[in-house]
C-alpha positions as CSV (number, residue, x, y, z in Angstrom):
1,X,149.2,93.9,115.9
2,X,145.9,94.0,118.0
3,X,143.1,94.5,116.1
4,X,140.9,97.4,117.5
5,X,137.1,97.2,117.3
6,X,133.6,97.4,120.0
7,X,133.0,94.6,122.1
8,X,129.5,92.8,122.5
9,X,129.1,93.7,125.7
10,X,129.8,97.8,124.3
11,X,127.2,97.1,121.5
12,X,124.2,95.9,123.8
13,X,124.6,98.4,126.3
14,X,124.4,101.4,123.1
15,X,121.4,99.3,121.8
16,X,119.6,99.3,125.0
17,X,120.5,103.2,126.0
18,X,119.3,104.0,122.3
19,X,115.9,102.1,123.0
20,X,115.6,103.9,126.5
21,X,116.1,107.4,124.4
22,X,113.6,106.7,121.9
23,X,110.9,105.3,123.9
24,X,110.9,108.6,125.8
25,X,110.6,110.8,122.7
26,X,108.0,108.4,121.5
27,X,105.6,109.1,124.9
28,X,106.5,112.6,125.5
29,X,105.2,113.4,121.3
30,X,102.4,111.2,121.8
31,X,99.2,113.4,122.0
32,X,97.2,112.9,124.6
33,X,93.5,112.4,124.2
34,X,92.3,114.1,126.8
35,X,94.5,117.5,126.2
36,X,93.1,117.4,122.7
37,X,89.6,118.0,123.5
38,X,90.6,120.7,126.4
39,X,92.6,122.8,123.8
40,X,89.7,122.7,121.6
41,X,87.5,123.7,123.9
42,X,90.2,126.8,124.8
43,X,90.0,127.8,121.7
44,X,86.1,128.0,121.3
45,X,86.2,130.6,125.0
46,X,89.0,132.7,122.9
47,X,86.6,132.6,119.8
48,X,84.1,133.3,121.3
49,X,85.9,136.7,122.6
50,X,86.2,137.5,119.4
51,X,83.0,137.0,118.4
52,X,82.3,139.4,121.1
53,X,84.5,141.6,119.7
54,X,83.3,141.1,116.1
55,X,79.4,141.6,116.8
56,X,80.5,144.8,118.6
57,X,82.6,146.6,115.6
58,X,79.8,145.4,112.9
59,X,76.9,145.9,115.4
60,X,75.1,142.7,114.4
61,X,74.4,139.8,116.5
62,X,76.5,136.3,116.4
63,X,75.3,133.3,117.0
64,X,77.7,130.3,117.6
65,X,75.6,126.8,116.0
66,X,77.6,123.8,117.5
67,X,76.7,120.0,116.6
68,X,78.5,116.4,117.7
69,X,80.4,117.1,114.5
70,X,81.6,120.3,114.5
71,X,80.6,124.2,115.0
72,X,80.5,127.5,113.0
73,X,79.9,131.4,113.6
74,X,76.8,132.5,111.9
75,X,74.8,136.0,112.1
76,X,71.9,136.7,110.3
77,X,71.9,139.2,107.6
78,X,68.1,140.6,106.0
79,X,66.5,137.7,107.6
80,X,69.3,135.8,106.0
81,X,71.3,132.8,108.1
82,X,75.0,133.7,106.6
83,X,77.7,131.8,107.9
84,X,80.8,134.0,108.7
85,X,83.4,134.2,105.6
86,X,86.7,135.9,104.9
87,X,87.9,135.7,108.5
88,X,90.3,133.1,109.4
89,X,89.6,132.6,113.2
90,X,85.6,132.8,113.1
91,X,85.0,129.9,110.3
92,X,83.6,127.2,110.2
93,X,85.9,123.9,112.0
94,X,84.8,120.5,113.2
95,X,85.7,118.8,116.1
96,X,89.2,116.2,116.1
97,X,87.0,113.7,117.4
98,X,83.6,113.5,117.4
99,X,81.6,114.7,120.5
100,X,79.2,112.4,122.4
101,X,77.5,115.1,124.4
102,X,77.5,118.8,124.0
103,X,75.8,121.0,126.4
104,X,74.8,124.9,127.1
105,X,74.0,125.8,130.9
106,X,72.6,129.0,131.6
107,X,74.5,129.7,134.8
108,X,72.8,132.1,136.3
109,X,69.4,129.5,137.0
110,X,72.1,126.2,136.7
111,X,69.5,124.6,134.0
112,X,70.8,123.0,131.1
113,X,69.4,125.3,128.3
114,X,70.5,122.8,125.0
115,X,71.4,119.6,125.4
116,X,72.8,117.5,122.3
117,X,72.9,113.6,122.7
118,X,72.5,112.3,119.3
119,X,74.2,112.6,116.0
120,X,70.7,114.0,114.4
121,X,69.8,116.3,116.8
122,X,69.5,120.1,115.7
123,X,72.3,122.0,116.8
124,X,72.6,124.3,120.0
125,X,72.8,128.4,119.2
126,X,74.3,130.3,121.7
127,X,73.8,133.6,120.8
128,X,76.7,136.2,121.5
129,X,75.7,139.5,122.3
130,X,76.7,143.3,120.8
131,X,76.8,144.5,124.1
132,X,80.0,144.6,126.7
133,X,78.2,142.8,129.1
134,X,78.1,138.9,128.5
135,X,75.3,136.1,129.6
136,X,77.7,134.0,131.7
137,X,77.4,130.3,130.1
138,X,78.9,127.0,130.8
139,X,79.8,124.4,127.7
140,X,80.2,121.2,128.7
141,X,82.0,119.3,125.6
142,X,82.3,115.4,126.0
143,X,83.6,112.3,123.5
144,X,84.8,108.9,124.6
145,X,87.8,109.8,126.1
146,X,87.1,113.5,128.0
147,X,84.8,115.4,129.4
148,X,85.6,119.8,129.5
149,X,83.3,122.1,130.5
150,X,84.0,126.0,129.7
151,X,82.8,128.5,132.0
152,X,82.5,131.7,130.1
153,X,82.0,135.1,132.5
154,X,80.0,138.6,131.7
155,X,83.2,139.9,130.9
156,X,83.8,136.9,127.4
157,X,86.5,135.3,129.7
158,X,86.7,131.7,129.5
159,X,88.5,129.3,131.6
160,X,88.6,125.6,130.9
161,X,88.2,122.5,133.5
162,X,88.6,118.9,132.9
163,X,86.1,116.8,134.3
């Protein structure tokens, strides 16, 4: 009787096709640095629609307060700084890594309007109007891997560019 079984030769090449499988799940799950911060910054142009939106239906003005750390929706209530509770999207969130530089360019005169370069700086306020109309903006969010900057129209659209 012949006795039935793999050879070595079938058992390395499995191995190796295995480790060629895996390595490719392994880089395609791995997140990517740079994608990270551009999502984040995504995000802020769509809350910052909302915000829009928000200041509109309660006709009160909302300010979006950033830092290096993170960054919050805030409006001011009897003379009162109140940060923005009970809604989900517009709380407060900090960044997934910390930023190096954060900026706000007024882009209708192309001057930088806030700039924050150190961790004990105050933060930038970008106020967000009750009105349809928009001041068109541009955020330029940067850490040690990325730079973004988000262009944000009269309209609240946002669209996102790596640098």
């Amino acid at each position: 009787m012949k006795a039935r079984g793999f050879t070595l030769l079938e058992m390395l090449i499995v191995i190796v096709l295995a480790g060629i499988l895996l390595s490719i799940v392994t880089i395609s799950v791995a997140p990517d640095e740079r994608q990270a911060l551009a999502r984040e910054a995504q995000r802020i142009g769509q809350l910052m629609a909302i915000a829009a939106d928000e200041a509109r239906i309660r006709q009160q003005p909302i300010v979006w307060e950033a830092d290096l750390r993170g960054y919050r929706f805030v409006t001011e209530e009897g003379g009162e700084r109140r940060l923005l509770t009970g809604d989900d999207l517009l709380r407060e969130r900090t960044w997934e890594r910390e930023l190096t530089r954060l900026a706000v360019i007024d882009r209708s005169s192309a001057r930088p309007v806030q700039v924050l370069l150190g961790p004990g700086a105050p933060p930038v306020r970008v106020p967000i109007a009750r009105e349809w109309v928009q001041p068109r903006l541009r955020l330029e969010l940067a850490n040690d891997v990325a730079r973004v900057a988000v262009e944000v129209d009269e309209s609240g659209r946002s669209h996102v560019a790596l640098q």
